[in-house]
C-alpha positions in Angstrom: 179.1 -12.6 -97.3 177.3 -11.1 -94.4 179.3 -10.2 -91.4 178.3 -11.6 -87.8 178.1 -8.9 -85.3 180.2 -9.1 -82.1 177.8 -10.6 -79.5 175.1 -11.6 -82.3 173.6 -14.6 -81.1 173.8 -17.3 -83.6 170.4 -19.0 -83.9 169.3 -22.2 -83.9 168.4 -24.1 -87.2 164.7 -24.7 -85.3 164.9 -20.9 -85.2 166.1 -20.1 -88.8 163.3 -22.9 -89.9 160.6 -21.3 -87.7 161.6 -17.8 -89.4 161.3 -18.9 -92.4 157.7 -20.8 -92.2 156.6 -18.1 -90.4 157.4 -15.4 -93.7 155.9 -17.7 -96.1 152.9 -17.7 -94.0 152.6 -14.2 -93.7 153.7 -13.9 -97.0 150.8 -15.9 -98.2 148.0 -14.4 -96.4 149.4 -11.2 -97.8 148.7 -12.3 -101.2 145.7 -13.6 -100.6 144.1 -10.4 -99.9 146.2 -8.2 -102.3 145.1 -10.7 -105.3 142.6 -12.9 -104.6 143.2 -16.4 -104.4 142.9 -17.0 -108.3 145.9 -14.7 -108.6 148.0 -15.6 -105.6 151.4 -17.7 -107.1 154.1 -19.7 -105.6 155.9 -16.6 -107.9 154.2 -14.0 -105.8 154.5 -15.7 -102.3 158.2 -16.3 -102.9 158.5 -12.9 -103.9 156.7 -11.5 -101.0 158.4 -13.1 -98.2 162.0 -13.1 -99.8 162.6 -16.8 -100.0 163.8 -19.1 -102.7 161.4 -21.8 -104.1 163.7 -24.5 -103.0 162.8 -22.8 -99.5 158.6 -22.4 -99.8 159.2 -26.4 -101.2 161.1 -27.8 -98.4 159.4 -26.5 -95.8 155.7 -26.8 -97.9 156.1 -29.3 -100.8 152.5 -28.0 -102.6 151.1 -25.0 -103.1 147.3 -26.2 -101.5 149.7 -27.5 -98.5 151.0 -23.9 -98.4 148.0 -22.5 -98.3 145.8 -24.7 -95.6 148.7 -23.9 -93.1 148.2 -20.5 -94.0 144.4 -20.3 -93.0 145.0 -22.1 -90.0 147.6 -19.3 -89.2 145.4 -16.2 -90.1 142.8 -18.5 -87.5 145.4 -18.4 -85.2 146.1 -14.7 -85.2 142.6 -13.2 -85.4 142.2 -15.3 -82.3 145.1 -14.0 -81.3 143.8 -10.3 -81.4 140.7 -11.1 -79.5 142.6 -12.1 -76.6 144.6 -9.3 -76.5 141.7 -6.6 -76.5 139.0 -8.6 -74.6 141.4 -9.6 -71.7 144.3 -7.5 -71.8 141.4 -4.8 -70.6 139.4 -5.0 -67.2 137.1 -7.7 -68.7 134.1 -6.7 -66.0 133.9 -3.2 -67.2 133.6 -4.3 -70.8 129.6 -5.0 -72.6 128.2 -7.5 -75.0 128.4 -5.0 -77.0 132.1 -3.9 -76.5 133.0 -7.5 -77.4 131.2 -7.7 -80.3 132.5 -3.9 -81.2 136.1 -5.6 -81.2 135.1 -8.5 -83.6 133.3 -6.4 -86.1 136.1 -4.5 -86.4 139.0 -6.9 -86.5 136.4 -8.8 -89.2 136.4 -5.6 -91.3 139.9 -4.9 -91.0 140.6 -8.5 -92.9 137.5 -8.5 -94.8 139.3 -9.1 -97.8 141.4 -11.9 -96.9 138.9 -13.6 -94.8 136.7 -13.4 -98.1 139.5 -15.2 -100.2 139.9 -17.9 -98.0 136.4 -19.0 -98.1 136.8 -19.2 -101.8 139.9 -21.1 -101.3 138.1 -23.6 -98.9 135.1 -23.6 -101.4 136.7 -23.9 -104.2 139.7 -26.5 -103.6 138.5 -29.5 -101.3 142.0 -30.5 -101.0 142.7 -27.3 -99.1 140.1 -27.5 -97.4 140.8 -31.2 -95.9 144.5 -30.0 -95.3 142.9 -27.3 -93.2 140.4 -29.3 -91.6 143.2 -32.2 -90.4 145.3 -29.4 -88.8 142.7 -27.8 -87.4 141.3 -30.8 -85.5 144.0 -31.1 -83.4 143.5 -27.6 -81.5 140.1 -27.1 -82.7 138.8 -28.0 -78.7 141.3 -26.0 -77.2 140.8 -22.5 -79.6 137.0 -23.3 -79.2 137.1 -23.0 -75.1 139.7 -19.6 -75.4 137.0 -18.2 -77.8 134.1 -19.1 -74.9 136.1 -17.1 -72.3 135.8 -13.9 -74.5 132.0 -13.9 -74.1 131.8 -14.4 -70.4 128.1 -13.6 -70.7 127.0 -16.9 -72.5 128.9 -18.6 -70.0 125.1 -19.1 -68.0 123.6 -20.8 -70.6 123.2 -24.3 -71.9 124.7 -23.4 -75.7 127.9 -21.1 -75.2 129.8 -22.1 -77.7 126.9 -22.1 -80.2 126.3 -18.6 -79.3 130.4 -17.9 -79.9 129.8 -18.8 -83.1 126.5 -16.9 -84.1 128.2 -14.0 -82.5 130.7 -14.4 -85.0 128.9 -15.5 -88.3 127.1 -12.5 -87.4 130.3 -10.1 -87.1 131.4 -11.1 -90.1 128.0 -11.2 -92.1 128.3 -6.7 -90.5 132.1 -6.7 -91.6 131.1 -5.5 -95.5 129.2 -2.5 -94.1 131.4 -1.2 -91.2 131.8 2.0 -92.9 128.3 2.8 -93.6 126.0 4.4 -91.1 123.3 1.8 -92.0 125.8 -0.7 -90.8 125.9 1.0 -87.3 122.4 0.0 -87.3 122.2 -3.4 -88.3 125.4 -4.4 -85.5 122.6 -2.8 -82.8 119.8 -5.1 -84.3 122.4 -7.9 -83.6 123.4 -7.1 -80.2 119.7 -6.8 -79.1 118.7 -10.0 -80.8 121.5 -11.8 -78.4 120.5 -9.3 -75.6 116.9 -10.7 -75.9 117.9 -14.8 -76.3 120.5 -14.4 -72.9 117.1 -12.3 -71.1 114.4 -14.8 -72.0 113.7 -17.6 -69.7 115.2 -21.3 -70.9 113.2 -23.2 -72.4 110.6 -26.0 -71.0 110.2 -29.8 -72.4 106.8 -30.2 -73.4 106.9 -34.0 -72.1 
Protein backbone atom coordinates (compact mmCIF):
# COMPACT_ATOMS: atom_id res chain seq x y z
CA UNK A 1 0.00 0.00 0.00
CA UNK A 2 1.70 3.24 -0.90
CA UNK A 3 2.08 5.74 1.81
CA UNK A 4 0.81 9.48 1.32
CA UNK A 5 3.32 12.02 2.19
CA UNK A 6 2.61 14.64 4.83
CA UNK A 7 1.46 17.70 2.82
CA UNK A 8 1.14 15.59 -0.59
CA UNK A 9 -1.62 17.05 -2.31
CA UNK A 10 -4.22 14.57 -3.15
CA UNK A 11 -5.25 14.94 -6.81
CA UNK A 12 -8.20 15.18 -8.39
CA UNK A 13 -9.81 12.19 -10.36
CA UNK A 14 -9.77 14.77 -13.54
CA UNK A 15 -6.07 14.81 -12.71
CA UNK A 16 -5.38 11.07 -12.16
CA UNK A 17 -7.62 10.62 -15.60
CA UNK A 18 -5.60 13.30 -17.38
CA UNK A 19 -2.31 11.46 -16.16
CA UNK A 20 -3.16 8.55 -17.26
CA UNK A 21 -4.45 9.52 -21.01
CA UNK A 22 -1.61 11.51 -21.20
CA UNK A 23 0.98 8.18 -20.66
CA UNK A 24 -0.95 6.10 -22.98
CA UNK A 25 -0.48 8.81 -25.46
CA UNK A 26 2.99 9.11 -25.03
CA UNK A 27 3.29 5.68 -24.63
CA UNK A 28 1.83 5.15 -27.97
CA UNK A 29 3.81 7.46 -30.08
CA UNK A 30 6.72 5.85 -28.40
CA UNK A 31 5.89 2.66 -29.94
CA UNK A 32 5.08 3.87 -32.94
CA UNK A 33 8.55 4.88 -33.83
CA UNK A 34 10.45 2.12 -31.89
CA UNK A 35 8.24 -0.57 -33.97
CA UNK A 36 6.56 0.59 -36.67
CA UNK A 37 2.97 0.64 -36.67
CA UNK A 38 2.65 -3.09 -37.92
CA UNK A 39 4.35 -4.04 -34.64
CA UNK A 40 2.99 -1.51 -32.18
CA UNK A 41 0.40 -3.73 -29.58
CA UNK A 42 -2.15 -2.79 -27.04
CA UNK A 43 0.67 -5.42 -25.19
CA UNK A 44 3.48 -3.02 -25.91
CA UNK A 45 1.59 0.29 -25.27
CA UNK A 46 0.32 -1.02 -21.90
CA UNK A 47 3.65 -2.04 -21.19
CA UNK A 48 5.25 1.14 -22.06
CA UNK A 49 3.25 3.55 -20.18
CA UNK A 50 2.72 1.21 -17.05
CA UNK A 51 -1.04 0.89 -17.23
CA UNK A 52 -3.38 -2.06 -17.03
CA UNK A 53 -5.56 -2.93 -20.14
CA UNK A 54 -8.66 -2.30 -18.11
CA UNK A 55 -7.00 1.31 -18.04
CA UNK A 56 -5.88 1.93 -22.05
CA UNK A 57 -9.84 0.35 -22.45
CA UNK A 58 -11.68 2.74 -20.31
CA UNK A 59 -10.17 5.63 -21.15
CA UNK A 60 -9.73 4.33 -25.19
CA UNK A 61 -12.09 1.46 -25.92
CA UNK A 62 -10.20 0.45 -29.46
CA UNK A 63 -6.95 0.26 -30.43
CA UNK A 64 -7.46 2.61 -33.97
CA UNK A 65 -9.36 5.01 -31.29
CA UNK A 66 -6.02 4.89 -29.34
CA UNK A 67 -4.08 5.56 -31.97
CA UNK A 68 -5.95 8.66 -33.91
CA UNK A 69 -5.82 10.49 -30.46
CA UNK A 70 -2.40 9.74 -30.47
CA UNK A 71 -1.56 11.49 -33.86
CA UNK A 72 -3.51 14.33 -33.05
CA UNK A 73 -1.33 14.59 -29.80
CA UNK A 74 2.15 14.19 -31.55
CA UNK A 75 0.27 17.26 -33.99
CA UNK A 76 -0.19 18.91 -30.99
CA UNK A 77 3.36 18.82 -29.64
CA UNK A 78 5.43 19.42 -32.75
CA UNK A 79 3.30 22.47 -32.84
CA UNK A 80 4.08 22.88 -29.61
CA UNK A 81 7.93 22.99 -30.22
CA UNK A 82 7.57 25.51 -33.01
CA UNK A 83 6.13 28.01 -30.68
CA UNK A 84 8.55 27.71 -28.27
CA UNK A 85 11.70 28.24 -30.54
CA UNK A 86 10.22 30.70 -33.14
CA UNK A 87 8.59 32.98 -30.43
CA UNK A 88 10.21 32.33 -27.24
CA UNK A 89 13.26 34.11 -29.27
CA UNK A 90 13.38 37.88 -30.55
CA UNK A 91 11.10 36.84 -33.55
CA UNK A 92 12.52 40.15 -35.71
CA UNK A 93 16.11 39.05 -35.46
CA UNK A 94 15.19 35.60 -36.73
CA UNK A 95 15.35 34.67 -41.08
CA UNK A 96 13.21 32.57 -43.43
CA UNK A 97 15.70 30.59 -43.11
CA UNK A 98 16.13 30.27 -39.30
CA UNK A 99 12.44 29.18 -39.28
CA UNK A 100 12.68 26.75 -41.68
CA UNK A 101 16.20 25.63 -39.93
CA UNK A 102 13.96 24.90 -36.74
CA UNK A 103 11.33 22.71 -38.74
CA UNK A 104 13.87 20.63 -40.60
CA UNK A 105 15.16 19.80 -37.64
CA UNK A 106 12.31 19.06 -35.29
CA UNK A 107 11.01 16.94 -38.73
CA UNK A 108 14.27 14.95 -38.50
CA UNK A 109 14.35 14.46 -35.00
CA UNK A 110 10.75 12.46 -35.36
CA UNK A 111 11.37 11.22 -38.70
CA UNK A 112 10.62 7.93 -37.72
CA UNK A 113 7.39 8.35 -36.04
CA UNK A 114 6.08 11.00 -38.36
CA UNK A 115 6.81 8.17 -41.08
CA UNK A 116 4.63 5.51 -39.14
CA UNK A 117 1.86 7.59 -38.79
CA UNK A 118 1.34 8.24 -42.37
CA UNK A 119 1.28 4.51 -42.81
CA UNK A 120 -1.14 4.34 -40.08
CA UNK A 121 -3.39 7.10 -41.76
CA UNK A 122 -2.74 5.32 -45.17
CA UNK A 123 -3.25 2.18 -44.30
CA UNK A 124 -6.36 2.14 -41.76
CA UNK A 125 -9.19 4.65 -43.00
CA UNK A 126 -10.85 4.22 -39.68
CA UNK A 127 -7.89 5.94 -38.09
CA UNK A 128 -7.69 8.07 -40.22
CA UNK A 129 -11.53 9.45 -39.99
CA UNK A 130 -11.00 9.20 -36.02
CA UNK A 131 -8.09 11.68 -36.64
CA UNK A 132 -9.76 13.70 -39.08
CA UNK A 133 -13.11 14.34 -36.71
CA UNK A 134 -10.80 15.45 -33.84
CA UNK A 135 -8.86 17.33 -35.74
CA UNK A 136 -11.58 19.45 -37.28
CA UNK A 137 -12.52 20.97 -34.23
CA UNK A 138 -9.03 22.95 -33.72
CA UNK A 139 -7.90 22.49 -37.15
CA UNK A 140 -8.72 26.64 -37.75
CA UNK A 141 -7.24 27.59 -34.67
CA UNK A 142 -3.62 25.38 -34.97
CA UNK A 143 -3.70 26.53 -38.67
CA UNK A 144 -3.60 30.56 -37.71
CA UNK A 145 -0.76 29.77 -34.61
CA UNK A 146 1.23 27.93 -37.42
CA UNK A 147 0.69 31.44 -39.82
CA UNK A 148 2.19 33.50 -37.05
CA UNK A 149 5.55 31.43 -37.13
CA UNK A 150 6.19 32.61 -40.70
CA UNK A 151 5.54 36.35 -40.26
CA UNK A 152 7.02 36.80 -43.70
CA UNK A 153 4.01 35.23 -45.76
CA UNK A 154 1.95 37.31 -43.67
CA UNK A 155 2.00 40.01 -47.05
CA UNK A 156 0.76 37.79 -49.36
CA UNK A 157 -2.56 36.62 -50.60
CA UNK A 158 -1.76 32.57 -49.79
CA UNK A 159 -0.09 32.36 -46.17
CA UNK A 160 -1.38 29.60 -45.04
CA UNK A 161 -0.70 27.76 -48.34
CA UNK A 162 2.77 28.76 -48.15
CA UNK A 163 2.82 27.35 -44.20
CA UNK A 164 2.14 24.33 -45.63
CA UNK A 165 4.65 23.99 -48.67
CA UNK A 166 7.11 25.20 -46.14
CA UNK A 167 6.33 22.23 -44.29
CA UNK A 168 5.75 19.44 -46.96
CA UNK A 169 9.01 20.71 -47.87
CA UNK A 170 10.73 20.27 -44.35
CA UNK A 171 9.67 17.13 -44.08
CA UNK A 172 10.33 15.85 -47.75
CA UNK A 173 14.55 17.45 -46.30
CA UNK A 174 13.97 15.50 -42.91
CA UNK A 175 15.53 11.94 -44.44
CA UNK A 176 18.74 13.75 -45.47
CA UNK A 177 19.44 16.11 -42.52
CA UNK A 178 22.63 14.38 -41.84
CA UNK A 179 24.06 14.42 -45.20
CA UNK A 180 25.90 17.30 -46.63
CA UNK A 181 23.87 17.01 -49.90
CA UNK A 182 20.96 17.71 -47.73
CA UNK A 183 22.51 21.08 -46.55
CA UNK A 184 22.08 21.85 -50.16
CA UNK A 185 18.86 20.85 -51.12
CA UNK A 186 17.20 22.93 -47.71
CA UNK A 187 19.11 26.20 -49.49
CA UNK A 188 17.38 25.31 -52.91
CA UNK A 189 14.24 25.45 -50.81
CA UNK A 190 14.69 28.55 -48.94
CA UNK A 191 15.54 30.40 -52.31
CA UNK A 192 12.70 28.91 -54.17
CA UNK A 193 10.34 30.69 -51.29
CA UNK A 194 12.85 33.63 -51.28
CA UNK A 195 12.10 34.07 -54.99
CA UNK A 196 7.86 33.47 -54.87
CA UNK A 197 7.71 36.20 -51.65
CA UNK A 198 10.27 38.68 -54.13
CA UNK A 199 8.35 38.43 -57.40
CA UNK A 200 5.69 40.76 -58.13
CA UNK A 201 1.80 39.29 -57.61
CA UNK A 202 0.37 38.21 -60.14
CA UNK A 203 -1.98 40.18 -62.88
CA UNK A 204 -5.63 38.82 -64.29
CA UNK A 205 -5.39 38.56 -67.84
CA UNK A 206 -9.20 39.81 -68.15
Amino acid sequence: MATKVPGQKRRTQQERRASTQSALLEATIHCLGRDGYAATSISSITEQAQVSRGALLHHFPTKNELIAHAILHFYRQRLNRFKEQLLGADTSKLSLEDRLSVLRKDFSSWYDTALEIEVAMRTNKEIAAIEESLSALDHEEMSREYEQLFPEFAATPIARELVGIACYLMRGLASTYDDPNGDQQFDVCVDMIRSYLRAPPATSNE
